[in-house]
N, C-alpha and C positions, 0 to 999 in steps of 0.2 A: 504494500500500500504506500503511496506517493505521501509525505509530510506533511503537503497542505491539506491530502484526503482524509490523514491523520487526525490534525485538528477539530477537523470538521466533525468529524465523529466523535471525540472525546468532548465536544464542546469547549472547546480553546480557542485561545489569536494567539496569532506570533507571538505581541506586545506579553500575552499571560504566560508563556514561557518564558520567553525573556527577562523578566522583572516582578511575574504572575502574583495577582491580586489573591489574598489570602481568604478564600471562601467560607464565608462561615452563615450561620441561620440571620439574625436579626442584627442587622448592624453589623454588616459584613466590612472587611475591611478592603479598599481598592487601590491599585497601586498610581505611587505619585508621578508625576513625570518628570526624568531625568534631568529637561533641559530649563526645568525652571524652580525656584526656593520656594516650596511651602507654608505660610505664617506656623510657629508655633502656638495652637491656642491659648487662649488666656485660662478658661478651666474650664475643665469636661466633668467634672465632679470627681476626679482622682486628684489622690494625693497621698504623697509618702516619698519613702527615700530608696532608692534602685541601685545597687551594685552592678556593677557589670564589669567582668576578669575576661581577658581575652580581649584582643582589638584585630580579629580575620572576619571572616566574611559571616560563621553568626555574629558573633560580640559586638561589629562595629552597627551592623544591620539592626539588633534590639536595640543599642544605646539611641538610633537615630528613633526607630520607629516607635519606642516608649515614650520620647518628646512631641513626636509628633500627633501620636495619639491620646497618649496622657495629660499632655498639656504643661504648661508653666511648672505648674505645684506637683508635679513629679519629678524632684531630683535625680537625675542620674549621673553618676560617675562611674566613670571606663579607667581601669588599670590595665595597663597593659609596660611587659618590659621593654619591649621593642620602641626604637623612634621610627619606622615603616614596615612596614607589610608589602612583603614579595608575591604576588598571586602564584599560588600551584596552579590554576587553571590555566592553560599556553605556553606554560613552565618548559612542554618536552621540544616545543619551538626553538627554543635556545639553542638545542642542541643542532638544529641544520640550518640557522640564521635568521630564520622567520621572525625570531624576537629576541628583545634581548631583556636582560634581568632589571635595565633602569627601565623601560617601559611597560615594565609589570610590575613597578614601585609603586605605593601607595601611603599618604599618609592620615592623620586624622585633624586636619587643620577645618575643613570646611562642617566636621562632625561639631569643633567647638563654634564657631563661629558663626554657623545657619540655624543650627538646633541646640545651642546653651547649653549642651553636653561637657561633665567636666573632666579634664582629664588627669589620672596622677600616673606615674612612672613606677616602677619597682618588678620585684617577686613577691608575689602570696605566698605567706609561712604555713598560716594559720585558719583556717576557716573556724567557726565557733556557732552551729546553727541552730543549740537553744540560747543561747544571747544575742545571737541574731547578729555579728560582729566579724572581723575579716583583719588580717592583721597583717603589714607590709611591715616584717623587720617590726619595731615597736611603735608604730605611726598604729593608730586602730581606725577603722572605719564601722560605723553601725547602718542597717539597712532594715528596711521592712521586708524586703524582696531581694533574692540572688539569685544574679544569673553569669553561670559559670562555665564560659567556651573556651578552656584551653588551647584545643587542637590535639595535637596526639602525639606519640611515644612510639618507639621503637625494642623491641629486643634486640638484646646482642647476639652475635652470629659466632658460635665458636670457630676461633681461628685470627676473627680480628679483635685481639686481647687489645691492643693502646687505641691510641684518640691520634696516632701516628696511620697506623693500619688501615684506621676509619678512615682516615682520609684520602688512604691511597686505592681505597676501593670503596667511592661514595655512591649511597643509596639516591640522593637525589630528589627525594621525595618528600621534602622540604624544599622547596623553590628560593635559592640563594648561590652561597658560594657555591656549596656542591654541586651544584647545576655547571655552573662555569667551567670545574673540575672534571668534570663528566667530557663537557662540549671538548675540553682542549685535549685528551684523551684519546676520547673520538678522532679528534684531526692529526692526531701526533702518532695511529695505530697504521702500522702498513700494508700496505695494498696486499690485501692475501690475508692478512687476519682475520680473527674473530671475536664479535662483542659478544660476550656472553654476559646475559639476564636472568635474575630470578624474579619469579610472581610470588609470594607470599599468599601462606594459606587463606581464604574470605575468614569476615571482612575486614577490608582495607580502605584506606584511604582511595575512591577516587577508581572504582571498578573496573572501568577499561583503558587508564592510566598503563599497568605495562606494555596492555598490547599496542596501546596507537604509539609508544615509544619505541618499540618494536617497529612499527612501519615506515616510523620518521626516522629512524636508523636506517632502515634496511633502505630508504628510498634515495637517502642520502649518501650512501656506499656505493651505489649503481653510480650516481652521478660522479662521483669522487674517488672513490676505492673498488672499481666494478671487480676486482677478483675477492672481494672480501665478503663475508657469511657474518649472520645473525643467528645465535643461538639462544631459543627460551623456556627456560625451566620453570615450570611452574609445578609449585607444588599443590595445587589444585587438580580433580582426574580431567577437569575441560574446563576450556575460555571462561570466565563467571559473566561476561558483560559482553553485549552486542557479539553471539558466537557467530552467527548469520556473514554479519558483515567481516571479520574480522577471520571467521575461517575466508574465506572469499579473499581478502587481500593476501592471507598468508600461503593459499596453493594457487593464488593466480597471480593478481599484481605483484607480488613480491615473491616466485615462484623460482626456486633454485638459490635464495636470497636466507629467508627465513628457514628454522628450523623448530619446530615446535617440540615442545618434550611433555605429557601430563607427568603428574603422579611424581618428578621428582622433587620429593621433601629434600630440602637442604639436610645435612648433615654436619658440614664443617667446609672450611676454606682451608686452603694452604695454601700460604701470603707469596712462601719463596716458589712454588711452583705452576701459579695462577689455577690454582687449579679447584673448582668447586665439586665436591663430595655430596652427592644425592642416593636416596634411594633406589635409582635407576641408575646407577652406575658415576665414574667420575669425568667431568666435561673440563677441559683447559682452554683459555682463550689468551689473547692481548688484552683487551679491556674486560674489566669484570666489575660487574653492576648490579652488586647483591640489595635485592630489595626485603629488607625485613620486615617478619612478621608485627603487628602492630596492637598495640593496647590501649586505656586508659593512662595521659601523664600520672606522675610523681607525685602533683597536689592533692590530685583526687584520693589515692593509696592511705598517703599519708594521715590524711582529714577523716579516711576510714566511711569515703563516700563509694567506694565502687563494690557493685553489690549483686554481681551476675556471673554467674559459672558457665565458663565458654565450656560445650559436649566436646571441643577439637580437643584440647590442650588440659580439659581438667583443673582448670584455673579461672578466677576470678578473671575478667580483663577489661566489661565493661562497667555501663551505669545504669541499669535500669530506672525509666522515668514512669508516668503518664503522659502518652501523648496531646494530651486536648494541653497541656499548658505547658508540658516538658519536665514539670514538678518531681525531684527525687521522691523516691515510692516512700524512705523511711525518716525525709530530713526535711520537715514543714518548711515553708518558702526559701529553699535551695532549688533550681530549675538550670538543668544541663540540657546545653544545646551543641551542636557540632559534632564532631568527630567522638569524644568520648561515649556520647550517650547512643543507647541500648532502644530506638524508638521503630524498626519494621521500616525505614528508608534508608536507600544509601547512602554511607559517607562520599560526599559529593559538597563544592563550593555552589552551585545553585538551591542543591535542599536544605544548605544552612541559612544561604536567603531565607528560604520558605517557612522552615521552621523557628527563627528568629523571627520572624512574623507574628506567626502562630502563639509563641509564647510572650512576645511584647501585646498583643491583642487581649490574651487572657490576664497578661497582670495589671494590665491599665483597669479591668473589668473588675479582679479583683481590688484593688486599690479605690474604687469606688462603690464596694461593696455588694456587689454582682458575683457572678459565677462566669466561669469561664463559659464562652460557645462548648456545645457538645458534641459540635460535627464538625469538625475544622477539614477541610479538603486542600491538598496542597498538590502539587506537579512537581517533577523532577526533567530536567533536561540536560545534556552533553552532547557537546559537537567531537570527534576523535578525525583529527586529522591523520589521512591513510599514505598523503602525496605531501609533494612542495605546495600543490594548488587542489588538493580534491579532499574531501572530509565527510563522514557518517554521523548518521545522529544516534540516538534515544533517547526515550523518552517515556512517562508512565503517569499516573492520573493517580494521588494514594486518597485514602479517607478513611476517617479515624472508627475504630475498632472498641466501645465499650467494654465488652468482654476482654478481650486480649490488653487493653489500656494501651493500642501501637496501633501506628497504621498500616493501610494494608493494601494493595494495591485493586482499584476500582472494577468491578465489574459492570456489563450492560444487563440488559435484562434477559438475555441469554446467554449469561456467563460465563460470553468474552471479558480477558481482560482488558482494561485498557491499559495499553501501552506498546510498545513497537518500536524496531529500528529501522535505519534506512536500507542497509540489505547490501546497497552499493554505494562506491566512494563517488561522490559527482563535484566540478565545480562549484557548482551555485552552491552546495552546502557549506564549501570554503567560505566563500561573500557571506552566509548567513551567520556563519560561525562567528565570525571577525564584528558584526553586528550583534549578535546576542555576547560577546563577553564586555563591548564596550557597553551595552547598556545596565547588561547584569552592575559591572563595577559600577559604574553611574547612579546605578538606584542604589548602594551599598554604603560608595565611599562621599556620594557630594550631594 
């Protein structure tokens, strides 16, 4: 089915993937427009005071839409350590020159200055969530409401013991130096070599992140290094995101290029002989691009807020919430959004738009002494670049789940689901893509 046949069906526009209006019963919430400043009201009947930890694509996204919906008389202040925010979405660009790490730089200047968001700097030591208190180093902060988007965490990979190792075999998946580390790698591997990738077990940051980094390797090798191979291990037994599309580039467009592996679980690295240790045997390359398994960060652990047993691993790893507001299941007004939390949609920079919606919409509700909406409906979209100039979509329609407290992805009334990928890498999907990440950031950061 063609994209725009897509929409049509799900009941979508471009615009509602792009930036998409946070659907809810009475007093739904609709999205603002990019290219112009919204008043913050003066009062909507909320009032109180708003933590917000984390300044990515949820954190920056509730601080704005908490002011904008809550009004004046809802404080909020954004901690965050960083002075910019690198976007992972376009991130794998970098790597064949399509982008580079300063035009995926962002920072929180127009958060304080449009929407009277305050900003303070630091590490969270402490969270404290029956006193309802938060604590940078010994500065305290009190709140009526928290909301906590750290982003996410890595395992270590036996093999790379130092912060030396890590760096000589960067994951990347944080969008920054290691990205650059990566690209110069890439250009520095000789003709005849091999990059070899890991996929990490689901979920992960960002579902069909290895494989379109896979493509933009391998398509950039043809142009550059045509005797050189793409190898990718995934320790997953298939593709987890857009398999359709992405089998389809790896045994056609990129056909004697790409090497696909299921089923291999890393086991270990060995630094001096590049060489990756899997279940399936051991693979050696030139560049090696181990992507680690992924968790819940350090503050959540620590604060003794992560509270869900992954069936892979046997381990706590994420946050379990309720979806209608994001609300931790055992820690009254603590509300985790992004990559940490446990919510039935993918870790994806569009669905922390969404759900920083979702949960800035519920706490302005509750702040005025309401209840949160009970039917929050939200979308998820990603564009995966296959070429230097062609790119796939997907995309899925969720809605929230009482019973489960998660959302779930939407049925019709013959229960199809809604959602879909594009199938093939086209043009036009390129031009669309490069539009929906400018508007995405747009509704996010200005």
């Amino acid at each position: 089915m063609q994209r725009r046949h897509f929409l049509r069906a799900a009941g979508l526009s471009a615009a509602g993937l792009v930036a998409g209006a946070v659907q809810a019963g009475s007093g739904s919430r609709t999205r603002t427009s990019s290219t112009t400043v919204p008043p913050v009201p003066a009062d909507t009947g909320a009032a109180g005071r708003v933590l917000v930890i984390g300044g990515g694509m949820a954190g920056t996204t509730a601080a704005k839409y908490l002011r904008l919906w809550g009004g004046q008389k809802v404080q909020v202040t954004m901690i965050e350590r960083e002075t910019s925010y690198v976007s992972n979405i376009m991130s794998n660009l970098v790597l064949n020159g399509g982008r580079t790490i300063a035009g995926l730089t962002y920072n929180w200047d127009r958060l304080v200055a449009n929407y009277g968001v305050n900003r303070a700097r630091g590490d969270v030591t402490t969270i404290d969530p029956v006193a309802r208190r938060v604590f940078v180093g010994t500065t305290r902060y009190d709140y009526d409401r928290l909301v906590i988007a750290p982003g996410i965490a890595f395992d270590p990979i036996a093999g790379l013991d130092t912060d030396a190792l890590r760096a000589q075999f960067p994951h990347a998946w944080q969008a920054g130096a290691q990205t650059t580390t990566l690209r110069d790698q890439l250009r520095a591997m000789p003709d005849g070599g091999t990059f070899v990738m890991t996929v990490p077990m689901a979920p992960y940051r960002c579902p069909p992140g290895p494989y379109e980094r896979a493509c933009v390797v391998a398509d950039w090798l043809k142009r550059n290094k045509p005797r050189s191979k793409v190898l990718v291990l995934d320790e997953n037994p298939g593709i987890t995101a857009e398999p359709e599309s992405f089998d389809r580039a790896f045994r056609q467009t990129h056909a004697g290029v790409i090497t696909y592996v299921p089923n291999a679980v890393v086991e270990r690295i060995d630094p001096a002989t590049r060489t990756v240790h899997t279940a399936m045997g051991p693979f050696t390359g030139h560049v090696i691009n181990p992507i680690p398994r992924q968790r819940a960060p350090e503050l959540l652990y620590r604060n003794g807020l992560v509270n869900d047993a992954n069936p892979v691993v046997g381990e706590r790893r994420w946050v379990n919430v309720d979806a209608v507001s994001y609300e931790h299941l055992s820690a009254p007004g603590v509300h985790v959004i992004g990559d940490p939390a446990n919510h039935g949609q993918p870790k994806a920079g569009h669905v922390a738009n969404m759900e920083a919606k979702v949960c800035a919409d519920a706490i302005t509700r509750l702040l005025r002494g309401d209840v949160p909406d009970p039917s929050p409906v939200t979308n998820s979209a990603c564009y995966s670049p296959i070429t230097f100039e062609t790119a796939s979509w997907l995309t899925a329609v969720f809605r929230y789940n009482s019973t489960s407290r998660k959302m779930e992805v939407t049925q019709t009334a013959t229960g199809a689901k809604v959602s879909g990928e594009a199938g093939i890498a086209t043009k036009d999907n390129f031009e669309e893509m490069n539009k929906w990440f400018v508007q995405l950031m747009a509704d996010t950061f200005s």
